[in-house]
Every structure is written in C-alpha cells, then in structure tokens.
C-alpha positions in Angstrom: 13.4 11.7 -14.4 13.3 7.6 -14.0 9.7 8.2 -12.1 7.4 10.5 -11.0 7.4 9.0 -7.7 10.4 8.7 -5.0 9.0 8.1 -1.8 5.6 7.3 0.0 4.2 7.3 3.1 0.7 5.6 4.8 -0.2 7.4 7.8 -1.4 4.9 10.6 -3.5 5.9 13.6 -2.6 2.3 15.2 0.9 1.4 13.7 1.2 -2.4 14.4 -2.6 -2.9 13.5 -1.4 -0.9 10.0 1.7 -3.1 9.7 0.0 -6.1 10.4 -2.5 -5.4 7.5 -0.3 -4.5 5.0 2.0 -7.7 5.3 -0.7 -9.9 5.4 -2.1 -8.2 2.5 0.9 -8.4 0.6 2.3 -11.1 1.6 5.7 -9.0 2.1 7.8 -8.0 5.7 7.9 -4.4 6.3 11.0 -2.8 7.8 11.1 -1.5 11.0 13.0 2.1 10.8 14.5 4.3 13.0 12.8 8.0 13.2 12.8 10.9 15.7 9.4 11.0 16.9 7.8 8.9 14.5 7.1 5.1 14.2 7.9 3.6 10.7 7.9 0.5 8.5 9.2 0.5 4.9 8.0 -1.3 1.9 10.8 -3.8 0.5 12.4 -2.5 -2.7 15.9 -2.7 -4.0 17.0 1.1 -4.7 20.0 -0.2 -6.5 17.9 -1.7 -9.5 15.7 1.3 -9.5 12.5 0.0 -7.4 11.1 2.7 -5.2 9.5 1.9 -1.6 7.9 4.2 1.1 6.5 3.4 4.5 3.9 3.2 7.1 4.3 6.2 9.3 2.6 6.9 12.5 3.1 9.8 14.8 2.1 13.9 14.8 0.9 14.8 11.5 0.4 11.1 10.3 -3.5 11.6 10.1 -5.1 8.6 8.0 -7.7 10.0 5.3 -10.0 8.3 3.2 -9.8 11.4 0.9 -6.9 13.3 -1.0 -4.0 11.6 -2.8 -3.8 7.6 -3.6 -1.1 5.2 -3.9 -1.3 2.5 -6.2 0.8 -0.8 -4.6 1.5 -3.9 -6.5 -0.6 -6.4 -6.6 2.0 -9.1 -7.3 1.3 -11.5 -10.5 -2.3 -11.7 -9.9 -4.6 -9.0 -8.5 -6.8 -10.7 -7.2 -4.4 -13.1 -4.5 -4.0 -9.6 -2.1 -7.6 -9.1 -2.9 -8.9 -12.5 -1.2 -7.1 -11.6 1.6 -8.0 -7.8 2.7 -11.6 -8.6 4.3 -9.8 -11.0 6.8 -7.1 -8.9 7.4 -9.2 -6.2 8.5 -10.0 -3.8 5.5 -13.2 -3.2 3.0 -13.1 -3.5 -1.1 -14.1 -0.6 -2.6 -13.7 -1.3 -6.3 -13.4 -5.0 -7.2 -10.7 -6.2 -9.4 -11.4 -4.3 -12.5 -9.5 -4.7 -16.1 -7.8 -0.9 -16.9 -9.5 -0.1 -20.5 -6.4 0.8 -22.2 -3.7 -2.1 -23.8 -1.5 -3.5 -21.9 -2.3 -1.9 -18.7 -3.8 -4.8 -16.4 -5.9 -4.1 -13.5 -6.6 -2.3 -10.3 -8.9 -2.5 -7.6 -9.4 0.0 -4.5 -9.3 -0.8 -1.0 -9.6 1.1 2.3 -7.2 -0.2 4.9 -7.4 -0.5 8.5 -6.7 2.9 9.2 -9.5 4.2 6.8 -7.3 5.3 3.9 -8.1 4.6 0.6 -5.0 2.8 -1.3 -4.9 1.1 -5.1 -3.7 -2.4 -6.2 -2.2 -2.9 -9.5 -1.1 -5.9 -11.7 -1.0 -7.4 -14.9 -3.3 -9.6 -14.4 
C-alpha cells in the first residue's frame, strides 16, 4: 500500500462560500466536477506521480462537522503563509502553528473552515 489515504472529501453546507475559502487559503484552484446529485471541487494533484487529492462535496449526506475524522492539507513550504490568510478568508485558528515534537516532522496547525469543520495544515516548516 503507497498510502493509507486514496481519496477525501469536505462536506460544505454553502459550496462556493467552501470553495472560495479553501482557494484563498491555499492559494490553489479547485476543479469543478461533474456528479449526480452532488456539487464538487477537487484538490489539484497529479495521480500519475503518486499525489493523492479529494474534494469539496456538497449535497445530501454532505453534513459539515466540527467533530469526527480530520484531514491534514498541506501547508505549502511555510505553515504559516495559509495561516495568515484563514481569518480573512472567513475561518477561525484553533491551534496556532505549532512545531510536531518528533525529528523531522515539521509543523501543524488546526483550523475550522467556513462550514464549521475542523481541518489540519501541515509543512516542514
């Protein structure tokens, strides 16, 4: 197994406000995609070199929650460039950049989005 993880999704209760967030977050262009019944937007990866992605999805059953499972998204090459930009984009921090205690392994921070889900950052640095 390459990874533990193949696919995500981020349920939004207000897709483009959700969209809008996470690209200005990031810094990235989600990917408008074709489903039955369901609005989504995927996370750019290249599946040919290995790099998993997942999506915003809104629609029945795409219920944000600020509890249960968390997805860790990159941070880019410095943690705390996404950071700077989540209060104006609309979300809270919920743990400030903060170094992982173990060699090597950088640094997270937690946010909670628009849609009230918690998500992670990671990066090196």
């Amino acid at each position: 197994m390459a990874s533990a993880i193949s696919w995500f999704q981020i349920p939004c209760s207000d897709f483009a406000r959700g969209k809008r967030f996470y690209e200005s977050v990031l810094g990235i262009a989600l990917q408008d995609m074709q489903a039955e019944g369901m609005r989504m937007a995927s996370f750019p990866a290249d599946p040919m070199k290995g790099e998993i992605s997942g999506a915003l999805v809104a629609g029945p059953g795409a219920n944000p929650s600020a509890e249960g499972t968390v997805v860790f998204l990159n941070g880019g090459d410095d943690l705390q460039a996404p950071l700077d930009r989540v209060v104006e984009a609309g979300g809270q921090i919920l743990v400030p950049k903060t170094k992982i205690e173990m060699e090597g392994a950088g640094y997270f921070a937690m946010i909670s989005d628009t849609e009230g889900n918690t998500v992670g950052l990671h990066s090196m640095r």
